[in-house]
C-alpha positions as CSV (number, residue, x, y, z in Angstrom):
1,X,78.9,103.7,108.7
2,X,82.7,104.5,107.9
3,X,83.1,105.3,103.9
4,X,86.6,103.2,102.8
5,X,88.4,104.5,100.5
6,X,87.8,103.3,96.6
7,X,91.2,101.3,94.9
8,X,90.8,104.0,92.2
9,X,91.5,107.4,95.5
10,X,94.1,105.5,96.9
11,X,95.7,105.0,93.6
12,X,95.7,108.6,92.9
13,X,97.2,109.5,96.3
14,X,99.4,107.5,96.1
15,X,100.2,109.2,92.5
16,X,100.1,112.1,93.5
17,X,102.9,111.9,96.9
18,X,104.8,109.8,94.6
19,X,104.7,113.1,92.2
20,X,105.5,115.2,95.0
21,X,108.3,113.5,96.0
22,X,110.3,113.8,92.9
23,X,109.3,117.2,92.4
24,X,110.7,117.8,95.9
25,X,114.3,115.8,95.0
26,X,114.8,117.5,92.1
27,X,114.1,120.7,93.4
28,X,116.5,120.0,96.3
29,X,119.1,118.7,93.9
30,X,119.1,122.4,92.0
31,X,119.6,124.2,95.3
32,X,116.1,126.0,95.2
33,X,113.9,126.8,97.6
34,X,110.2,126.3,97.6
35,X,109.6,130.2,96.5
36,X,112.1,130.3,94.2
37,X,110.3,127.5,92.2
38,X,107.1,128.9,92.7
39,X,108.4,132.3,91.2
40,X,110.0,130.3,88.2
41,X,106.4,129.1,87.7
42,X,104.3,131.9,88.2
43,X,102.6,129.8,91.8
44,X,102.6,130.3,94.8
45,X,105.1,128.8,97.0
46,X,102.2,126.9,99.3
47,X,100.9,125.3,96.1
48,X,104.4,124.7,95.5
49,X,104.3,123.2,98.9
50,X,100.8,121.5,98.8
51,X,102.2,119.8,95.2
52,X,105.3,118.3,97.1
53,X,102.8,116.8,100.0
54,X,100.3,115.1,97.9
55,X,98.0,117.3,99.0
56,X,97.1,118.4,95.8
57,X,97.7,117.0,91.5
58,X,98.9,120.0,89.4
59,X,97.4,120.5,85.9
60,X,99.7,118.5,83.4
61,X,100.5,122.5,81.5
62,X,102.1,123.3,85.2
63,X,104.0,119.4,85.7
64,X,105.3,120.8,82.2
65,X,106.4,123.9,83.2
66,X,108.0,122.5,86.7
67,X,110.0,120.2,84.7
68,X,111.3,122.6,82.5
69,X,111.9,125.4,85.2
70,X,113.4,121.5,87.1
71,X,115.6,120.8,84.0
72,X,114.1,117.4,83.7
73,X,112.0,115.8,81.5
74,X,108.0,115.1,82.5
75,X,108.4,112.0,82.6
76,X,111.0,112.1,85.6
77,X,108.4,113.3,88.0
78,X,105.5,110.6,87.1
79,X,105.2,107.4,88.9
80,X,106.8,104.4,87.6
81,X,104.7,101.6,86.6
82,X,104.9,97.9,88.2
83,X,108.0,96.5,86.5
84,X,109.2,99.6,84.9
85,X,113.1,100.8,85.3
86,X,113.5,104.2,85.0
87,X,116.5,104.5,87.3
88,X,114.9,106.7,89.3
89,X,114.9,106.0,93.1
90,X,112.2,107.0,95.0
């Protein structure tokens, strides 16, 4: 018997490559590399990696301190809700 996923997991994958996504863009967008942002953040750069794939949902302390070593506010990084406009393209 094949397990489906709950609403709630998909939700939070879905969060979390959403997340990764932006990290990645505004990452690209500054010209750094995947190691130079780890560095900046005291990670290492397959965390740094594993964040930008979904693979895996940083502590809110390190979104905070990716954003800042970013240059971007939080709240630039987290998923938009249903009808929100953030001017942010995904």
């Amino acid at each position: 018997m094949s397990k489906k996923p709950s609403t709630w997991k998909l939700a939070e994958k879905s969060a979390n490559v959403e997340i990764g996504k932006r990290i990645q863009k505004e990452r690209k967008l500054l010209g750094f590399t995947q190691q130079e942002l780890a560095d900046e953040v005291e990670l290492a750069r397959v965390s740094i990696s594993n964040i930008e794939a979904g693979r895996y949902l940083t502590s809110v302390y390190m979104l905070y301190r990716i954003a800042r070593a970013l240059g971007v506010p939080v709240m630039a990084l987290l998923p938009e809700e249903e009808g929100d406009d953030d001017g942010i393209e995904s």
